[in-house]
VEXTOR-412848 format. One record per residue (C-alpha): residue number from 1; residue in one letter; x, y, z. Coordinates in nm, 2 decimals. Layout:
# residues N
REC_NUM_a_X_Y_Z;
...
END
This chain:
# residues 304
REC_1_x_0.35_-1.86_-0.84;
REC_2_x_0.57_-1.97_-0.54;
REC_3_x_0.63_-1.70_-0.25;
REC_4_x_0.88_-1.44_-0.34;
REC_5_x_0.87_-1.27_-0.02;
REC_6_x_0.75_-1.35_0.33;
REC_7_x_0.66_-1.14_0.62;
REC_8_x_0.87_-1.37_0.81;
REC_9_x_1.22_-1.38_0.61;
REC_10_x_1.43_-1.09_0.73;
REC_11_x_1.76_-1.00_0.55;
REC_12_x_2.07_-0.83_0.79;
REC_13_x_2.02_-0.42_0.67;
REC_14_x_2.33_-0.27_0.55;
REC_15_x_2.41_0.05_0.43;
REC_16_x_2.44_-0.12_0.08;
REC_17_x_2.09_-0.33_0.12;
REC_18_x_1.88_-0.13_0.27;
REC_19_x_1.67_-0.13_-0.11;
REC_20_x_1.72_-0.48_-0.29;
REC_21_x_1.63_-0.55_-0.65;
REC_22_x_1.49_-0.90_-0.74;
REC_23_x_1.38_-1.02_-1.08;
REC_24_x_1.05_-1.14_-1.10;
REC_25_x_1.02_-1.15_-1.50;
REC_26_x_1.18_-0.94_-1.77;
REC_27_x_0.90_-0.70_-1.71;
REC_28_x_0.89_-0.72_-1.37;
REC_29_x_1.11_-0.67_-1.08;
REC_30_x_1.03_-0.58_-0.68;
REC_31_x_1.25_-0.33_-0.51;
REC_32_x_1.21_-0.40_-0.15;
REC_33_x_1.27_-0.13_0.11;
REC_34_x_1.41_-0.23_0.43;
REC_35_x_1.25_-0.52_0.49;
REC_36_x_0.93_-0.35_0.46;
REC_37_x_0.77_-0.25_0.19;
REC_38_x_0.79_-0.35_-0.19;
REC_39_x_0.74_-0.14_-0.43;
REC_40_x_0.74_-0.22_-0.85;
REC_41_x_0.92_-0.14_-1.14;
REC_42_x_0.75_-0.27_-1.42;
REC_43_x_0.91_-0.24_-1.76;
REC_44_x_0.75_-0.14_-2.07;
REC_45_x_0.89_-0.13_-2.45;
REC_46_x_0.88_0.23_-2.41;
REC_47_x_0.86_0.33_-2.10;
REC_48_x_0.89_0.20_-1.73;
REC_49_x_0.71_0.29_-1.42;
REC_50_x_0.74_0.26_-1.08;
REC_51_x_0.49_0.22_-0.80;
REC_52_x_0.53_0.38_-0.47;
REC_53_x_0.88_0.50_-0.34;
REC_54_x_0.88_0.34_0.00;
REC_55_x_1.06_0.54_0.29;
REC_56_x_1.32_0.72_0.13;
REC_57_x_1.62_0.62_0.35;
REC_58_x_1.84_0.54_0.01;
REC_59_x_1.90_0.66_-0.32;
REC_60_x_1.80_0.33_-0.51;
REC_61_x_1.77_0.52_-0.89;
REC_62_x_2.09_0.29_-0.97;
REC_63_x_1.89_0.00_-0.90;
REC_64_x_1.62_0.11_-1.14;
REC_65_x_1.90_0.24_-1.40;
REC_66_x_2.07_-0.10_-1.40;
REC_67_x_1.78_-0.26_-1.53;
REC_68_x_1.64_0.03_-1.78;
REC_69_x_1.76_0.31_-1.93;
REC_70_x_1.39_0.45_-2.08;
REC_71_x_1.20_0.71_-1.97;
REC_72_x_1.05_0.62_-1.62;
REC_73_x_0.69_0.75_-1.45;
REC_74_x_0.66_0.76_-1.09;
REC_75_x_0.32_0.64_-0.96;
REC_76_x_0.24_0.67_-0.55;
REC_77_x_-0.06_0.40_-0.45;
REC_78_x_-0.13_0.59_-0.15;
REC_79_x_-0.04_0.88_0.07;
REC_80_x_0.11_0.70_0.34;
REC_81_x_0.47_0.82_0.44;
REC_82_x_0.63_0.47_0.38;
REC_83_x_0.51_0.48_0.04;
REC_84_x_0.59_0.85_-0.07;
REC_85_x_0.91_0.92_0.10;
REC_86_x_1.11_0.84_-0.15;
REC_87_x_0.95_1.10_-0.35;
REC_88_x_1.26_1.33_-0.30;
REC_89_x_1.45_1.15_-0.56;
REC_90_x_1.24_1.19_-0.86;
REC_91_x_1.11_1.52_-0.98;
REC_92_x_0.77_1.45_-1.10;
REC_93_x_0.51_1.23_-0.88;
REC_94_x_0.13_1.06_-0.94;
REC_95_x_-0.08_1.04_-0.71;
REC_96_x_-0.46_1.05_-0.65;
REC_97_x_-0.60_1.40_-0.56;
REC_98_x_-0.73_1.29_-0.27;
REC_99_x_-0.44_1.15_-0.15;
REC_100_x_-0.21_1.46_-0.21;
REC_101_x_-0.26_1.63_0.17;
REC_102_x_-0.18_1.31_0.35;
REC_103_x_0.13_1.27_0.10;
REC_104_x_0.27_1.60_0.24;
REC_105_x_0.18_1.55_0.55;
REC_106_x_0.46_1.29_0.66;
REC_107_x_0.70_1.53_0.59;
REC_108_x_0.80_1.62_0.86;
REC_109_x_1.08_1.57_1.13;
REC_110_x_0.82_1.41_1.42;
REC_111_x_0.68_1.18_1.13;
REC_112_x_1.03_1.04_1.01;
REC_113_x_1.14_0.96_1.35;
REC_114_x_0.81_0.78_1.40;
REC_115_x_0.86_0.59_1.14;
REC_116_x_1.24_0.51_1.18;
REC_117_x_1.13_0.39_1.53;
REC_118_x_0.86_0.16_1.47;
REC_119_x_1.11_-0.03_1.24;
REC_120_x_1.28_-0.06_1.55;
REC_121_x_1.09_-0.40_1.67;
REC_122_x_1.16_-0.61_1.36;
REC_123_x_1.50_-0.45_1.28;
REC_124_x_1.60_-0.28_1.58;
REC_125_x_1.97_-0.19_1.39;
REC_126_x_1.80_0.00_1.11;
REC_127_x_1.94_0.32_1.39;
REC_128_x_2.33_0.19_1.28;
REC_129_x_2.30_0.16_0.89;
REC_130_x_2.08_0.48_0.80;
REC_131_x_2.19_0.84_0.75;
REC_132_x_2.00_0.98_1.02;
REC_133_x_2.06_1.37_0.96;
REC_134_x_2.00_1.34_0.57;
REC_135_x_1.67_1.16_0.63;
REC_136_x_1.55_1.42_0.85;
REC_137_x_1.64_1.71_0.61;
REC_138_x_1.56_1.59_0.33;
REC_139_x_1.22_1.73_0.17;
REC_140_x_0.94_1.57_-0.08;
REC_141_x_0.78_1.93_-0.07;
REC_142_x_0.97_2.01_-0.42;
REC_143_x_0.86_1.77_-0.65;
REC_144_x_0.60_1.77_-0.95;
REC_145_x_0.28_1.62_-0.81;
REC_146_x_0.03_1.53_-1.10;
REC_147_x_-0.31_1.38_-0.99;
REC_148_x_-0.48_1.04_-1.17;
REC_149_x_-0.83_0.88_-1.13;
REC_150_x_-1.00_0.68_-1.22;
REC_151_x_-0.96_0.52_-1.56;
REC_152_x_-0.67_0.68_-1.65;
REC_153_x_-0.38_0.47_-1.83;
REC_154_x_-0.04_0.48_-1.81;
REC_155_x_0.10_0.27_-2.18;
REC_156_x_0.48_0.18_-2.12;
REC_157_x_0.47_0.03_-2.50;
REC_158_x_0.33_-0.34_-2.51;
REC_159_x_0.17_-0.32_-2.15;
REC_160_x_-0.05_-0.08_-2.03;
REC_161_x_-0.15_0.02_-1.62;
REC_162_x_-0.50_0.10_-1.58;
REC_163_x_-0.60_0.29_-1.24;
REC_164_x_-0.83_0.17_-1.02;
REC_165_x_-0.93_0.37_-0.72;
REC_166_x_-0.94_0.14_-0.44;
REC_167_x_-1.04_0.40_-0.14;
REC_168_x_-1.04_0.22_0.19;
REC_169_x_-0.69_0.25_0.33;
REC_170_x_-0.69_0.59_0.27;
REC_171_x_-0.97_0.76_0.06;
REC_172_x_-0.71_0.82_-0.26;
REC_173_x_-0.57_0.45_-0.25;
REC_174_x_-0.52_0.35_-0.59;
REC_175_x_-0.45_-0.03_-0.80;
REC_176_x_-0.24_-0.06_-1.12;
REC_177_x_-0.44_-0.33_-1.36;
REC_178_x_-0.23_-0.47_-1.63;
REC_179_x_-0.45_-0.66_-1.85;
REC_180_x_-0.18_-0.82_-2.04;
REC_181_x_-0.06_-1.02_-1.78;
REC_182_x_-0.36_-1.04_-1.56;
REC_183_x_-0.21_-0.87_-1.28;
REC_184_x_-0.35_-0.56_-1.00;
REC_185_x_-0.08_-0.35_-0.82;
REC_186_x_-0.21_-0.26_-0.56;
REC_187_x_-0.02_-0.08_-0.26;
REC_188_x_-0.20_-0.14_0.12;
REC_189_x_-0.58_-0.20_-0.02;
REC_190_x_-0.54_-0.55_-0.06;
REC_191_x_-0.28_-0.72_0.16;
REC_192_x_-0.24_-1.08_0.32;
REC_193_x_-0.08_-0.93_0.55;
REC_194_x_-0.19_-1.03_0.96;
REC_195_x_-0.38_-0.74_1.01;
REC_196_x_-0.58_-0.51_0.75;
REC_197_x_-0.51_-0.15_0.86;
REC_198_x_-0.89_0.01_0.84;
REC_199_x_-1.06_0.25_0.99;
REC_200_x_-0.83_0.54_1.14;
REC_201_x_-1.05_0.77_1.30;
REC_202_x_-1.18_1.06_1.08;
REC_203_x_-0.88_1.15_0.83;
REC_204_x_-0.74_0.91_0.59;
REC_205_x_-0.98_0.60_0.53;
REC_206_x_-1.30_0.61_0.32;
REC_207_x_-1.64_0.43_0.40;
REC_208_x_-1.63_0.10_0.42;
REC_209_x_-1.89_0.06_0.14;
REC_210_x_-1.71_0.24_-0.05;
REC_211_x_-1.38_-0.03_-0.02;
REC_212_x_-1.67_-0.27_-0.05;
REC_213_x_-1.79_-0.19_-0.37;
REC_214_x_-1.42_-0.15_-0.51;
REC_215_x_-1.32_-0.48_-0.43;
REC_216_x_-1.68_-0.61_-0.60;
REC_217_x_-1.54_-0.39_-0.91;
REC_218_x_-1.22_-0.53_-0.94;
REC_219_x_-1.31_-0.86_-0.88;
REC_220_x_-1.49_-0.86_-1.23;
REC_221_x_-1.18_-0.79_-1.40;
REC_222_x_-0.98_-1.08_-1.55;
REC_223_x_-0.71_-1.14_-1.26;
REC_224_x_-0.47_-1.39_-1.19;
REC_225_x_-0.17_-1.24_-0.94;
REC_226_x_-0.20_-0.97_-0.69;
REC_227_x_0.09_-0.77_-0.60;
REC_228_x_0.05_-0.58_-0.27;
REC_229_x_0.28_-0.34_-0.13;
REC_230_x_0.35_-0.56_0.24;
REC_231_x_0.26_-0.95_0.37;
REC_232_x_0.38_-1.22_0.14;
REC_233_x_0.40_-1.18_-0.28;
REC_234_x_0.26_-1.22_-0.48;
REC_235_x_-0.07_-1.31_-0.39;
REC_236_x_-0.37_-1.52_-0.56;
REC_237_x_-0.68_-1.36_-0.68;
REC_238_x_-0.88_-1.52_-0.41;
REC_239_x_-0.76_-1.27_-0.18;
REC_240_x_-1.02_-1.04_-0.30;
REC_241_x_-1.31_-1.24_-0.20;
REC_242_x_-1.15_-1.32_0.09;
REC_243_x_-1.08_-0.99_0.20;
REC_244_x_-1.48_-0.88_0.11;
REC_245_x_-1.57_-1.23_0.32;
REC_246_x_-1.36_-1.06_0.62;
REC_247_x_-1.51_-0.77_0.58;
REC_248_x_-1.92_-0.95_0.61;
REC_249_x_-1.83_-1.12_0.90;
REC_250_x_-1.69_-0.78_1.07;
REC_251_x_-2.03_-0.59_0.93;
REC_252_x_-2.22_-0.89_1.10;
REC_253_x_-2.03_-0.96_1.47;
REC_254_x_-1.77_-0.68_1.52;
REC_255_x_-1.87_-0.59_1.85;
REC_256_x_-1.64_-0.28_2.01;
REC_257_x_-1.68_-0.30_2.34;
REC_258_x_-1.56_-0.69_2.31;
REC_259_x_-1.32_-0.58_2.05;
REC_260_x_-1.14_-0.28_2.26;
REC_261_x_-0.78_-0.30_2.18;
REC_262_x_-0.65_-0.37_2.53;
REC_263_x_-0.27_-0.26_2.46;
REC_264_x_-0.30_0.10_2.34;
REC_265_x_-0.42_0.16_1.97;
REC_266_x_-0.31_0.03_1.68;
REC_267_x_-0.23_0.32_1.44;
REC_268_x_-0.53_0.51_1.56;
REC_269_x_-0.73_0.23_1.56;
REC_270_x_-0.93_0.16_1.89;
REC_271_x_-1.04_-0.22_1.82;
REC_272_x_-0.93_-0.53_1.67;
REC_273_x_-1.16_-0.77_1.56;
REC_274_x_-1.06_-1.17_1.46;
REC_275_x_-1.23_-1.34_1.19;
REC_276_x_-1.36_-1.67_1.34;
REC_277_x_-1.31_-1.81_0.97;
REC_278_x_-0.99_-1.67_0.82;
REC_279_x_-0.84_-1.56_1.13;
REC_280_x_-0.71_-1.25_0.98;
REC_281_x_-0.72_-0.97_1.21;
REC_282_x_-0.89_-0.63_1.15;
REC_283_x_-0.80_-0.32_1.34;
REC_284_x_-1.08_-0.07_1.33;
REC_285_x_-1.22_0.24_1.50;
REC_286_x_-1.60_0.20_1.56;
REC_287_x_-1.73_0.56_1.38;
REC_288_x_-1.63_0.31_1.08;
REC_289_x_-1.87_0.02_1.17;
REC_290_x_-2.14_0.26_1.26;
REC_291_x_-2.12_0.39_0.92;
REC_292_x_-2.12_0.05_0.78;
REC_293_x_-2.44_-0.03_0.99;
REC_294_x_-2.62_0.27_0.86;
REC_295_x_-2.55_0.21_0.53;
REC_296_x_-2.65_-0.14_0.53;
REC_297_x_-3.01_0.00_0.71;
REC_298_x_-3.06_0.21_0.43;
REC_299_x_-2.97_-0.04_0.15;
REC_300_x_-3.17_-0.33_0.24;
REC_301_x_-2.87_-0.49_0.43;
REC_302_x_-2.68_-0.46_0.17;
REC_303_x_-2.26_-0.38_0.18;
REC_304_x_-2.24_-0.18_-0.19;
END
């Protein structure tokens, strides 16, 4: 399938696109938020669902109502605030348990400003087209939050969404898996994107073993498209291995003195470290390759 979206492709923002629809199939259609972030509404017989609710800076239900008028579920991948701010508009909310602290946690004034800012850089007029003062007093405090784990299936009639815990991102980080069209949802855990966001220190990630072993789990599974939440979409099933290859080569020659992030850190993380094959870049912080060490020295040097 051809590239739908590309990191690189920026539309003008307005305050009338700040959330666009586009169609992928008649059960499938992207709702990208603010050149950002794209979320899913996927589109049952019965029932439709949507994954993540990006930033919250616009009331995109009439997007969603255009296209269906059945009963809709509301599924958050992550925690992360550009994925659960747009909680406020819908009154009941999934997310993984272990997610549900960090979920609440962006809401806040300090926390939207930080995020309205570091839009700044790739759409430095986001300031001009945004309702500032609304964002800021808005809450997501209010809703309906309902936990899911592993296992768990969500049937919109015809097409079903199995959940997948994908913790490496952030410990509750969750994939979709449709099995009727071959096709994982799957929010920041797997991404094509230019750097793979791992390793904050202490709060939000799990072990890397753990991410490991996930990806080695859903990599059995009978996949043909991947739909990640930021980089290009859709993306092949090869970024899987790809992403466990990046990961072996970081296990085996990540070195964090050489790998000290010389121009501040990046979301937390102290260290980036190139792949000399793929090139892709991983940000780290280095209590995370410690604990990938000792688990490796305790499992024969194995990653899972």
């Amino acid at each position: 399938m051809e590239c739908i979206f590309n990191e690189e492709k920026h539309r003008v923002l307005t305050p009338d696109n700040l959330v666009i629809r586009i169609k992928v199939t008649d059960w499938l259609y992207i709702l990208d938020d603010i050149n950002s972030e794209r979320m899913y509404l996927i589109v049952g017989k019965e029932r439709a669902l949507l994954f993540d609710t990006g930033y919250g800076l616009f009331d995109f239900r009439p997007l969603i109502r255009e296209v269906t008028d059945l009963p809709l579920t509301v599924v958050c991948s992550h925690g992360h605030d550009d994925h659960v701010l747009g909680n406020h508009l819908f009154d009941t909310v999934y997310i993984a348990r272990e997610d549900y602290e960090l979920c609440l946690a962006g809401d806040n004034p300090e926390s939207k400003d930080r995020l309205i800012r570091s839009r700044y850089k790739k759409t430095p007029y986001i300031e001009e087209v945004i309702d500032r003062d609304a964002y800021m007093n808005m809450t997501i405090r209010n809703c309906d939050y309902r936990f899911v784990g592993d296992g768990d299936v969500f049937d919109l009639g015809g097409l079903t969404l199995k959940v997948y815990p994908l913790p490496g991102h952030t410990k509750g980080s969750i994939g979709l898996y449709c099995k009727e069209h071959r096709a994982i949802f799957a929010g920041d855990a797997l991404t094509y994107h230019h750097v793979i966001m791992y390793g904050k220190s202490g709060d939000a990630p799990a072990a890397p073993y753990l991410y490991y072993a996930a990806l080695s789990r859903i990599q059995k599974l009978s996949i043909d498209t991947i739909w990640p939440a930021h980089g290009d979409v859709p993306a092949p099933k090869e970024l899987i291995q790809d992403t466990k290859e990046v990961f072996n080569n970081w296990a085996k020659y990540a070195d964090p003195k050489k790998d000290q992030e010389k121009h501040g850190s990046v979301f937390g993380r102290t260290c980036r470290y190139t792949d000399p094959v793929s090139q892709i870049v991983m940000a780290y912080h280095p209590n995370r390759l410690e604990e990938m060490h000792e688990f490796m020295k305790n499992h024969d040097g194995r990653m899972e």
